[in-house]
Backbone as JSON Lines, residues from 0, in Angstrom:
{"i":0,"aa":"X","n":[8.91,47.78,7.11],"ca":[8.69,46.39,7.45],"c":[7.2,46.15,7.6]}
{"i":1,"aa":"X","n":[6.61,44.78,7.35],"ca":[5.35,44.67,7.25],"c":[5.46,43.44,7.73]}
{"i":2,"aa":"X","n":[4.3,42.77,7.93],"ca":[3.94,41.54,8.41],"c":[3.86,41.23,9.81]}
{"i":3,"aa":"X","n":[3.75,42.08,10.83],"ca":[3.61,42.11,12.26],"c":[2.41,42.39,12.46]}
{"i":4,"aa":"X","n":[1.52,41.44,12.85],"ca":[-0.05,42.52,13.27],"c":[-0.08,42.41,14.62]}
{"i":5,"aa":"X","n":[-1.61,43.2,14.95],"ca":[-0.99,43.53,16.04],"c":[-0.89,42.85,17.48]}
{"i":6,"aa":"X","n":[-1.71,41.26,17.54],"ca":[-1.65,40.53,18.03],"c":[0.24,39.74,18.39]}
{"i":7,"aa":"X","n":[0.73,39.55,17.79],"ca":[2.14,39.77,17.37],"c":[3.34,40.42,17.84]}
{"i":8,"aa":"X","n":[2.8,41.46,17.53],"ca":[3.28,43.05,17.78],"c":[3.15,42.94,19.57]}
{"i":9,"aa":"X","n":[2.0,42.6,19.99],"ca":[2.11,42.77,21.57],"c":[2.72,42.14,21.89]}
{"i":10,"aa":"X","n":[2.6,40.33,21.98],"ca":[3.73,39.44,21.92],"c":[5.17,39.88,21.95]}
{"i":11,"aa":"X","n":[5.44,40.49,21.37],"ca":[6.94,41.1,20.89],"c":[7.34,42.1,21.94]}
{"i":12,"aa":"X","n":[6.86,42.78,22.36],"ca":[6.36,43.87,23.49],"c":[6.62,43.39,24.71]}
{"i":13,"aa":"X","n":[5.8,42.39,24.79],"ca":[5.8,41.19,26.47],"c":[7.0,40.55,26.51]}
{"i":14,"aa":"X","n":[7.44,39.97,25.33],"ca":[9.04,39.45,25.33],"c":[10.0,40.26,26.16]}
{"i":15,"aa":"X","n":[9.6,41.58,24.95],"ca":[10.86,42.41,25.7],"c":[10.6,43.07,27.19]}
{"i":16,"aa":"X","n":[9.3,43.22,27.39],"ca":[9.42,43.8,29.2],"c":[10.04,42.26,29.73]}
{"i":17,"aa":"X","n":[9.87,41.07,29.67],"ca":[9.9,39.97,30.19],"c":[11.62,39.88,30.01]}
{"i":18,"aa":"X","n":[12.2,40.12,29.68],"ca":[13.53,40.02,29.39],"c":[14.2,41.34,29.78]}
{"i":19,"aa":"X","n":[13.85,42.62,30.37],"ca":[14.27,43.18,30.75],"c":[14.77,43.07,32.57]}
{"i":20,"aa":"X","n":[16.44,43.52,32.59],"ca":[17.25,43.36,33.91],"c":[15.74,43.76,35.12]}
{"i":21,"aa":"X","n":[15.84,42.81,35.62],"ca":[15.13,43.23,36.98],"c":[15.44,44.28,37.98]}
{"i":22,"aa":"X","n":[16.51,44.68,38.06],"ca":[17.2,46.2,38.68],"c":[16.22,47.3,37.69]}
{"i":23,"aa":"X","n":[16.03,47.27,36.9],"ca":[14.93,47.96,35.96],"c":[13.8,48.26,35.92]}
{"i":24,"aa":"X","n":[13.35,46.68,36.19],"ca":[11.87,46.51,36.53],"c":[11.26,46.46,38.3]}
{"i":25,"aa":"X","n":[11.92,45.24,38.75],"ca":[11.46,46.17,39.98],"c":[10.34,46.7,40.47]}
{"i":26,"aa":"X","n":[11.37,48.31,40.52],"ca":[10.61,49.19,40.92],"c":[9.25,49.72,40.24]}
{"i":27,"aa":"X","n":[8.88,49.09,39.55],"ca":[8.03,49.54,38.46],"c":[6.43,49.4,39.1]}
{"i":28,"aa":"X","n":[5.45,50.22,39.62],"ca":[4.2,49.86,40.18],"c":[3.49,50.92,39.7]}
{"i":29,"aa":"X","n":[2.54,50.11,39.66],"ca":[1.15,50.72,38.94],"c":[1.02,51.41,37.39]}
{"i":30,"aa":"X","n":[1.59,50.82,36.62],"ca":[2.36,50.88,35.22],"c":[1.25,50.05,34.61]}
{"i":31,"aa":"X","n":[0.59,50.03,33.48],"ca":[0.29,49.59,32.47],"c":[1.35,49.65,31.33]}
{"i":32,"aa":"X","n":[1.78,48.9,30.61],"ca":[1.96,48.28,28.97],"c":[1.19,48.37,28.11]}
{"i":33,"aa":"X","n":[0.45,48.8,27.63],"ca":[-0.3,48.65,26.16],"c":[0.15,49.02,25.15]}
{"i":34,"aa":"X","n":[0.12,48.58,23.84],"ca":[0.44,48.81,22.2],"c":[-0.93,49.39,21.86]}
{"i":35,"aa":"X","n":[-1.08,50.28,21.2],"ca":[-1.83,50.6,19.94],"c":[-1.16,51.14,18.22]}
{"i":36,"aa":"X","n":[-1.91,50.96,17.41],"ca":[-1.91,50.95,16.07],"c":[-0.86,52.37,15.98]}
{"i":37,"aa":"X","n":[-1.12,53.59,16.31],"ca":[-0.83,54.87,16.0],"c":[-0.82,55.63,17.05]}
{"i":38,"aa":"X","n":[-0.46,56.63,17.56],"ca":[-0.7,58.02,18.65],"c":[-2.0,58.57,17.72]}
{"i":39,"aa":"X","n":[-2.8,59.11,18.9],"ca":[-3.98,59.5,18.32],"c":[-4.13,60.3,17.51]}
{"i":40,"aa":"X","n":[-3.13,61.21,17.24],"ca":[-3.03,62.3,15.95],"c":[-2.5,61.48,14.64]}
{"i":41,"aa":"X","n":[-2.21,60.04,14.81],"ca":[-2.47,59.35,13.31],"c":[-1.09,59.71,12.95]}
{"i":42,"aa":"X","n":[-0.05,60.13,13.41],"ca":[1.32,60.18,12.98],"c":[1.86,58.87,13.0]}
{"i":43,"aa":"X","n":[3.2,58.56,12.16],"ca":[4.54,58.01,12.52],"c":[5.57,58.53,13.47]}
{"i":44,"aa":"X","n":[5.58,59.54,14.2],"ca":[6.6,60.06,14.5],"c":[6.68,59.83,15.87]}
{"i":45,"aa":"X","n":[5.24,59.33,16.77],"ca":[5.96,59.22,17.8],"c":[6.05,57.6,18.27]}
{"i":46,"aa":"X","n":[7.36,57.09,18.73],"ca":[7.25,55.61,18.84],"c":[6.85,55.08,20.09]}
{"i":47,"aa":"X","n":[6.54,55.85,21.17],"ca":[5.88,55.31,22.51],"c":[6.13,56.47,23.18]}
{"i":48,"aa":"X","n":[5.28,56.39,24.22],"ca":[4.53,57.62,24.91],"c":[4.63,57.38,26.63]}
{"i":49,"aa":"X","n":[5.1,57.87,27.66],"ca":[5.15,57.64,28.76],"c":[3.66,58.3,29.68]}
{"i":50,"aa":"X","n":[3.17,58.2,30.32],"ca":[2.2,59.29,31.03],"c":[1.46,58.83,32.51]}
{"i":51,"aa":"X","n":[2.02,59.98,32.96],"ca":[1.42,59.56,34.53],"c":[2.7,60.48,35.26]}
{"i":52,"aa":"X","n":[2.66,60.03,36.47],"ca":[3.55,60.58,37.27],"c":[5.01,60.06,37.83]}
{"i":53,"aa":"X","n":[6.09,60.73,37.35],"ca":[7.23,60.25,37.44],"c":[7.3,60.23,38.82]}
{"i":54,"aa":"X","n":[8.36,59.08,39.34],"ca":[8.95,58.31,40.8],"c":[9.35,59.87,41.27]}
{"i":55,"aa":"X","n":[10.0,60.61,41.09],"ca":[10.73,61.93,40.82],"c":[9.65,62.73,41.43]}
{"i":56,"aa":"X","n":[8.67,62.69,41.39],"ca":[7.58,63.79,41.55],"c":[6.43,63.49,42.06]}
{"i":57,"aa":"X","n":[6.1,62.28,42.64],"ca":[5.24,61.63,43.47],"c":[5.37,62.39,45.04]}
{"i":58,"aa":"X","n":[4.28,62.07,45.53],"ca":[3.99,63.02,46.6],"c":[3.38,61.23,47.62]}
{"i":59,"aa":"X","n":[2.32,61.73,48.03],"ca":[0.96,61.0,48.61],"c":[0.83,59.91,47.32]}
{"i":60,"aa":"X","n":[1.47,59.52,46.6],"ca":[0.7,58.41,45.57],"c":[0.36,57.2,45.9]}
{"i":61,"aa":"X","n":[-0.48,56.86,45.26],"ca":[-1.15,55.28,45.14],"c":[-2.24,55.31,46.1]}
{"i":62,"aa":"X","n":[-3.04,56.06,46.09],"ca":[-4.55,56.58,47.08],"c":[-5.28,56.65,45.82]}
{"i":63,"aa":"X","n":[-5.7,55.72,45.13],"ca":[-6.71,55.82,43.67],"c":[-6.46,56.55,43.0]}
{"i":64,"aa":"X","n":[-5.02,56.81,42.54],"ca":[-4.49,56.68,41.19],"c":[-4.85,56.04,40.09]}
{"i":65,"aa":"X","n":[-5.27,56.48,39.05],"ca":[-5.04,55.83,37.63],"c":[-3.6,55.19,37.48]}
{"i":66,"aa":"X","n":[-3.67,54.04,36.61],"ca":[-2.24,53.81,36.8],"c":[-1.69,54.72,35.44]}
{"i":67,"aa":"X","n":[-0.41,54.46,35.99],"ca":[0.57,55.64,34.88],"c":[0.2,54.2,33.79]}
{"i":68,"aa":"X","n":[0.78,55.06,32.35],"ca":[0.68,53.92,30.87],"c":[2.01,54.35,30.47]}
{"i":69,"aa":"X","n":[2.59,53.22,29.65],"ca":[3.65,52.99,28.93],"c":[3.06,52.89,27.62]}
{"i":70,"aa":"X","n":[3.01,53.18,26.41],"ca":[2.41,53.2,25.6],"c":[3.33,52.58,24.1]}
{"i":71,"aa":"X","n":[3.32,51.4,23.92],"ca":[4.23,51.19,22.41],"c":[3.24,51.1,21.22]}
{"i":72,"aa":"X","n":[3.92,52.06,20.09],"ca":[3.05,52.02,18.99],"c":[3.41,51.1,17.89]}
{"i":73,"aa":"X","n":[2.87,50.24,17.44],"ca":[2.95,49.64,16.35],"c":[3.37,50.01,14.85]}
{"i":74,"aa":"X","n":[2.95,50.67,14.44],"ca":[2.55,51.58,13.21],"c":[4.25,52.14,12.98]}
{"i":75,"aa":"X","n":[4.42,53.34,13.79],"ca":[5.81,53.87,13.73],"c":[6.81,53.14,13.79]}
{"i":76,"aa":"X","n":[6.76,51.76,14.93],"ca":[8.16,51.09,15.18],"c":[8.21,50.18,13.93]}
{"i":77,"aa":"X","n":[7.42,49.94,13.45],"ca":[7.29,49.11,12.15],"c":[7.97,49.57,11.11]}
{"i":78,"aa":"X","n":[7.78,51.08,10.9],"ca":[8.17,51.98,10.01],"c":[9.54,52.4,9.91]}
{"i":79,"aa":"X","n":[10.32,52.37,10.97],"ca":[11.81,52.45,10.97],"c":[12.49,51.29,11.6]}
{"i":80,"aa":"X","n":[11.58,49.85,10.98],"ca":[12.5,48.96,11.47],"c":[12.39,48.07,10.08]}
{"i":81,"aa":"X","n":[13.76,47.53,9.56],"ca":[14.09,46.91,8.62],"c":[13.81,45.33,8.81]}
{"i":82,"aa":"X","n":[14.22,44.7,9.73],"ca":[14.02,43.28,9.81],"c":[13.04,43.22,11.43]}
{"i":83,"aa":"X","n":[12.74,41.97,11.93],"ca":[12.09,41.62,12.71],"c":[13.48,41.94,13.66]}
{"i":84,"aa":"X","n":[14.64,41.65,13.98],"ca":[15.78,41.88,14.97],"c":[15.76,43.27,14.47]}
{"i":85,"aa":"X","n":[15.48,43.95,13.71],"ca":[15.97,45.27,14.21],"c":[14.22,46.29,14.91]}
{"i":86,"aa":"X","n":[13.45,45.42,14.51],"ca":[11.86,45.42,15.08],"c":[12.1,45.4,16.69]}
{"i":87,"aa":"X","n":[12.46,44.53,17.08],"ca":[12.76,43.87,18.42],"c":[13.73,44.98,19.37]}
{"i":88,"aa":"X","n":[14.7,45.24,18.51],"ca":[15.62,46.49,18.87],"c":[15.33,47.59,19.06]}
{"i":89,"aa":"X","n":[14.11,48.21,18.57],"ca":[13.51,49.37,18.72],"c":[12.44,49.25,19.48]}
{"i":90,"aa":"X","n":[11.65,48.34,19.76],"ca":[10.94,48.12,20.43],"c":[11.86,48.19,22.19]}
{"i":91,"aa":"X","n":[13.1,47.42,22.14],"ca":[13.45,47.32,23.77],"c":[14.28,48.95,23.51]}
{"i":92,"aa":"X","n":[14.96,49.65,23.01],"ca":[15.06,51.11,22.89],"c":[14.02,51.85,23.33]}
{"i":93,"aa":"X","n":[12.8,51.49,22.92],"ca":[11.5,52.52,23.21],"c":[11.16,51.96,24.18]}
{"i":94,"aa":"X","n":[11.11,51.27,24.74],"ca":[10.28,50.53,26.28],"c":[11.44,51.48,26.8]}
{"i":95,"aa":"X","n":[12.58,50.98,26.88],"ca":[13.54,51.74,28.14],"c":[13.61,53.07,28.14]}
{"i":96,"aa":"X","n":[13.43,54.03,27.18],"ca":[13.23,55.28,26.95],"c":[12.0,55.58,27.47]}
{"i":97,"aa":"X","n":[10.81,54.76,27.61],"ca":[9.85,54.8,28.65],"c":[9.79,54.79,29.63]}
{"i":98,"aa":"X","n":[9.99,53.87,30.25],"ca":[10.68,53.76,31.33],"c":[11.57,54.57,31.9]}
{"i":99,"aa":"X","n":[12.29,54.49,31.66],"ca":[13.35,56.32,32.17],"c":[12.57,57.17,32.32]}
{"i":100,"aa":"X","n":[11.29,57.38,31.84],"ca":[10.35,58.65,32.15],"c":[9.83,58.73,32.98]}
{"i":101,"aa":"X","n":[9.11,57.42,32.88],"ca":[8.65,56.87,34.73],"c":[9.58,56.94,35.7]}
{"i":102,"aa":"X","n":[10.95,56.85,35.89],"ca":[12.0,57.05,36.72],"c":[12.72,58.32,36.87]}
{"i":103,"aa":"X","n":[11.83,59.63,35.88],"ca":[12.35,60.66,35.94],"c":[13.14,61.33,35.67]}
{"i":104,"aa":"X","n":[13.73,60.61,34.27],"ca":[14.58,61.34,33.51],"c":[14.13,61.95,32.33]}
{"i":105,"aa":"X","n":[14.7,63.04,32.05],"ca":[14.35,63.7,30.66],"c":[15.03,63.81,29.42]}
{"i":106,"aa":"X","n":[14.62,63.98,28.45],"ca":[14.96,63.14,26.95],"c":[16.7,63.16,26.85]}
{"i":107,"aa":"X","n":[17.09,64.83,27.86],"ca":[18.13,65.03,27.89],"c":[19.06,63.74,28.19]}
{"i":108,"aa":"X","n":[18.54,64.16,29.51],"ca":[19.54,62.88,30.41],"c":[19.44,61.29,29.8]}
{"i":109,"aa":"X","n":[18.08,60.78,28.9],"ca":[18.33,59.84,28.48],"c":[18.81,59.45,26.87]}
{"i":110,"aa":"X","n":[19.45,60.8,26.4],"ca":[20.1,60.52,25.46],"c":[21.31,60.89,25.45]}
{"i":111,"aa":"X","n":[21.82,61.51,27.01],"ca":[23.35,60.78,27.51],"c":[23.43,59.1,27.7]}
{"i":112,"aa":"X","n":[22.61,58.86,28.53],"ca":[22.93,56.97,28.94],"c":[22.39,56.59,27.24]}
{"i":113,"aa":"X","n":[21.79,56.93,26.56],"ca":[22.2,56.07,25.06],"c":[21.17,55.55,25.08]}
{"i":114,"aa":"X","n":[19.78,56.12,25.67],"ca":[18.46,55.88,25.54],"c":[17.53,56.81,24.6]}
{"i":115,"aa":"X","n":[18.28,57.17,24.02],"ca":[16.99,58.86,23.76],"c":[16.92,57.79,21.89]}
């Protein structure tokens, strides 16, 4: 699929955190969202990236912390998505599969609930 840049592409991004169940969101602090073009090794393969410290494993946090990032890539989700609704679909798949990371689940457990 083509024709999403990446102005767009974020747009599309904000929709879907903005439309996600609030039992979800919530709990969600000190989280950044950002899109970029590619993962820095210039692959397709990975479609978003979680990093920081899972709820799960927090100690003393939020004493000048970096915030954790949610990371959606453009480039890849583009690449295995056929129409703009199935764009949109992979995009809220990969946010929540993010998310679950931040909440401390692992690829395992979130490809029982039908997230992985």
């Amino acid at each position: 699929m083509n024709g999403v840049d990446a102005a767009e592409f974020e747009r599309l991004v904000t929709a879907e955190l903005d439309s996600l169940p609030d039992e979800m969101v919530d709990g969600i602090e000190n989280v950044g969202f950002v899109t970029q073009d590619r993962p820095d090794d210039g692959s397709l393969r990975l479609l978003g990236l979680y990093t920081g410290i899972a709820l799960t494993r927090r100690g003393h946090y939020g004493f000048g912390e970096l915030p954790d990032r949610i990371v959606l890539y453009r480039e890849p989700l583009l690449s295995i998505s056929r129409d703009l609704d199935d764009l949109k679909h992979n995009i809220h798949v990969t946010m929540v599969h993010e998310i679950g990371h931040y909440y401390g689940l692992d690829d395992d457990e979130l490809q029982k609930l039908g997230w992985g």
